[in-house]
N, C-alpha and C positions, 0 to 999 in steps of 0.2 A: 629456500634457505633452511629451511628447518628439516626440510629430507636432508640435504646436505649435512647435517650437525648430525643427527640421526647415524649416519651411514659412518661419519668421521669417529663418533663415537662407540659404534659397534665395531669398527678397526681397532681401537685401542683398546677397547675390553679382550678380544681375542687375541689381539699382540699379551698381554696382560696375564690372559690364560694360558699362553703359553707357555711363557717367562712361571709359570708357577706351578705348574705342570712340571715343565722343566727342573725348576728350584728341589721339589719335592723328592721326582724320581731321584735326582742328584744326591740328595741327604741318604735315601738310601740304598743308592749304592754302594755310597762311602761308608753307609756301615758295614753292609753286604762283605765289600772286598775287604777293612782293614782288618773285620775278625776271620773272614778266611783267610786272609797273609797272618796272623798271629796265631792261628791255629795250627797252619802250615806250620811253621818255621820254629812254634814251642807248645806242644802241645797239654805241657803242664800249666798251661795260660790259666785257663780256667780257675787254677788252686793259688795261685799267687794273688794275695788281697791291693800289693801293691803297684802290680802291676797294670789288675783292675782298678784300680784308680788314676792310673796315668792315663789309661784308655779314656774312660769318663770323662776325664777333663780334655784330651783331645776330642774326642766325640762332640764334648756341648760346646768347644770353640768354635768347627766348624761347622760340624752337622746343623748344630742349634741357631747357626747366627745362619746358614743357609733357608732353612726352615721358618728362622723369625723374618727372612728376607719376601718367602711364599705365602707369610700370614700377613704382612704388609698389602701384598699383591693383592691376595682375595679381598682384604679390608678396602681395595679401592675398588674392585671388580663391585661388591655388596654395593658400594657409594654409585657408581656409575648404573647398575643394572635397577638401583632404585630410581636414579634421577631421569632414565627411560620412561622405567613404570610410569611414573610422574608423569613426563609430556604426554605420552600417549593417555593416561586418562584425562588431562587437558584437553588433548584434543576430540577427544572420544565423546567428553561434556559439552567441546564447541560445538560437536556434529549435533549433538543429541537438542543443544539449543539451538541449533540450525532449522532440525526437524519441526521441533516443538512451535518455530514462529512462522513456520512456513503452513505448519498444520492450524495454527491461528488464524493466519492471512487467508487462507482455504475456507475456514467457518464464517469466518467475518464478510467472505466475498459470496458466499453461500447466503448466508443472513442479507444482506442488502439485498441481493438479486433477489430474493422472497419475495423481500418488502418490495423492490420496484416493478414485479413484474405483477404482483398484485395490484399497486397504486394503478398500471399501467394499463391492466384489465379493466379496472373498475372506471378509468378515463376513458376509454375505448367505448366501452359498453353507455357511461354516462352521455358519450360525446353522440352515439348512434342515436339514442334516446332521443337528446335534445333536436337534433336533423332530422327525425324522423316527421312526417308531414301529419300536422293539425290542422285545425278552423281556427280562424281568424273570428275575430270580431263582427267580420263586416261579412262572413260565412266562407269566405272563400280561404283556399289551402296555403300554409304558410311557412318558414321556416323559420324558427327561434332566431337561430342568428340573422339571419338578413332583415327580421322584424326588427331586434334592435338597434341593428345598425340604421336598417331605414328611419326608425323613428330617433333615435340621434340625430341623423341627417334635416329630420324637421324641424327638430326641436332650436337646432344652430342656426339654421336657415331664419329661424321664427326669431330669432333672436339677433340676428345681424340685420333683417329690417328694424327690429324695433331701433337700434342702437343708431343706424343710418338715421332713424326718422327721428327722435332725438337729440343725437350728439352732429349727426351726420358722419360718424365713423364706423365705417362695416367693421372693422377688425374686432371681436369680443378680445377680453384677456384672460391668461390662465385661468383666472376665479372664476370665471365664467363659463368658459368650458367643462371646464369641471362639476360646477351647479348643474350644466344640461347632462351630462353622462349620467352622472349619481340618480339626477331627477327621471330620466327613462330606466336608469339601472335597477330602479326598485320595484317598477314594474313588471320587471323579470324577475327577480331576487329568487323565487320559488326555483325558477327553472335554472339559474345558470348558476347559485351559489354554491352547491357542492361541487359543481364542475372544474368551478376555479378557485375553490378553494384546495380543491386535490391537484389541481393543474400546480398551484403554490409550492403544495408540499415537494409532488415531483421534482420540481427544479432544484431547492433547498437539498431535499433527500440527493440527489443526484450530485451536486456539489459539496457538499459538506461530506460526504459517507464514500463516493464512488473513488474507488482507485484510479479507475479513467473516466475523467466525467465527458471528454469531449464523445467518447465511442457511446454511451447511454444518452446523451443528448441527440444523437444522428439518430438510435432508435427512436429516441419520446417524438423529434420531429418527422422521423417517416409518417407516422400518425396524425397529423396533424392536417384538417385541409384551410384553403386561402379563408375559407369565411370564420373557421375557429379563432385563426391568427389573426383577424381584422378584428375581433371582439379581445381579443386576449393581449395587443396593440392596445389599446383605450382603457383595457382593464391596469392596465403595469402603468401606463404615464398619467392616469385621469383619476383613477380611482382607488386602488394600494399606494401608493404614492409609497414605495418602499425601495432605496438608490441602490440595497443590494439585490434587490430583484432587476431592477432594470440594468444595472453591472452585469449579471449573469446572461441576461438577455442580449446585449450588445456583445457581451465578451463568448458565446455559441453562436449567435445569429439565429437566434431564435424566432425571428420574425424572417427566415429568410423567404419564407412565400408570401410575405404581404402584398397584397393590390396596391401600388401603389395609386392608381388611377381611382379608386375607392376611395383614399385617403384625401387624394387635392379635392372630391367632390364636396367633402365638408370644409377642408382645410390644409392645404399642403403646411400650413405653419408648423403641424406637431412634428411633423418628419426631421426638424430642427431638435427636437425634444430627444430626438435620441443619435447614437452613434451612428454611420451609416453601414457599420459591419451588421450591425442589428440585424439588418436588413438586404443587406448587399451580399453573395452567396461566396462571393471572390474575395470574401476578406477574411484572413489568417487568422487562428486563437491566440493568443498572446499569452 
C-alpha cells in the first residue's frame, strides 16, 4: 500500500513537472515572439515610451499569470517532494528500529545461552561428581543417588511398620513423607545441595529468560539420567514444595525418564502428586 502511494505520488510530481516545465518554456516564448513581431513590423518600437507600456502590461497579463501558474506548480512539487522525504525517512527509522531490536534480541539470546550453557556445565560436571563411585559406610562402593534413594526407601518402609503397628494404617500422609525425605535429605545436603539448587535455577533461568524454553529444556533433559530424575522427583514434590516449579515440571515432562517401578517400591501414591505429562513422554506442552 505504501509503495502504491509512493509510485501514485511520483506520477503526479512528474505530471506537475511538466505542466511547469511546460508553463515556463511557454511565458518565454511569448516573449520571445511578440517582441520579434514588434520589432518586425516597427522597428522604432524600442523609442516609443507608450507603446512600451502597453507591451508591459500585455506581457504581465499573460506571461506573468502564466508564470505565476508554474510557481504555483513548483510550490506543490516542494510540498510533494517533501512529504516523500518525509515517508521515506519514516520508514528508513522503522528499518533502522527494526535493526536496532533484532540486534537486541541477538544479545539478549547470546547473554542467556552464556548463562545456560555455563549453569549447564557446571550441572553436568556436579552431576558426574556426584555418580562418581565412593565407600560407603559399611566400605563397600556406592552411589549418591541410589544411596538416598535406598535409604528413603528405608526410612518409609520403617515408618509404615511403625504406623501399621500402631494405628494399623500402612499409608503415612503427605507430612510424613516429607519428614522422611527432609530427614535422609540432610544426610546428603553436602553432596546434592549445589546440584539442585543449580538444577532450580536452570529451570527458572530457562523459563523465565528463554525465547524457546521447550528446545532448552529437551537439551537440560538429554542430560539427565533415570537416577538423577528419581532424586529430583522427590526433590520438586517432597522437599522445595514450590507449584511453580513443579508447573514447569509437568508443563516439559521433565521427569519424563522417571522409574516408575522405583517409585511404587516406596509409594505409587506420589505419582498422583503430579500431572502424568510430568512424566508420560507422549504428552504435548500446552
Amino acid at each position: 500500500m505504501k509503495l502504491r502511494r509512493l509510485s501514485f505520488s511520483a506520477l503526479v510530481a512528474n505530471i506537475l513537472g511538466i505542466f511547469a516545465i511546460v508553463a515556463v518554456a511557454s511565458g518565454i516564448a511569448v516573449v520571445y515572439l511578440f517582441f520579434y513581431a514588434l520589432n518586425k513590423n516597427d522597428p522604432t518600437f524600442w523609442q516609443n515610451i507608450q507603446t512600451l507600456g502597453t507591451a508591459g502590461e500585455f506581457l504581465g497579463g499573460t506571461v506573468g499569470s502564466i508564470w505565476a501558474l508554474a510557481g504555483v506548480i513548483l510550490f506543490f512539487l516542494a510540498l510533494i517532494y517533501q512529504k516523500r522525504e518525509l515517508v521515506l525517512q519514516r520508514e528508513e527509522l522503522k528499518e533502522s528500529r527494526k535493526i536496532m531490536e533484532n540486534q537486541s534480541a541477538t544479545i539478549a539470546i547470546q547473554q542467556f545461552e552464556n548463562t545456560f550453557f555455563q549453569l549447564l556445565n557446571f550441572h553436568i560436571n556436579a552431576s558426574n561428581t556426584i555418580r562418581s563411585t565412593t565407600l560407603g559406610s559399611n566400605g563397600k562402593s556406592h552411589n549418591p543417588f541410589d544411596a538416598l534413594y535406598n535409604d528413603f526407601k528405608k526410612e518409609v518402609n520403617t515408618l509404615k511398620r511403625r504406623k501399621k503397628q500402631d494405628t494399623g494404617n500402612v499409608s503415612p500422609d503427605d507430612e510424613s513423607f516429607e519428614i522422611c525425605f527432609k530427614t535422609v535429605y540432610e544426610g546428603y545436603k553436602n553432596t546434592f545441595q549445589h546440584y539442585l539448587e543449580n538444577y532450580r535455577t536452570l529451570i527458572f533461568l530457562i523459563e523465565n529468560k528463554s525465547h524457546d524454553p521447550e528446545f532448552y529444556f529437551n537439551i537440560l533433559k538429554s542430560h539427565f539420567t533415570e537416577q538423577e530424575v528419581l532424586i529430583q522427583f522427590y526433590y520438586v514434590i517432597l522437599f522445595a514444595r514450590d507449584k511453580t516449579l513443579l508447573t514447569v515440571s509437568e508443563k516439559y515432562s521433565l521427569f519424563h525418564k522417571l522409574n516408575l517401578r522405583a517409585i511404587a517400591e516406596i509409594d505409587a501414591y506420589h505419582l498422583d502428586k503430579v500431572k502424568k505429562r510430568a512424566y508420560a513422554e507422549d504428552q504435548t506442552v500446552e
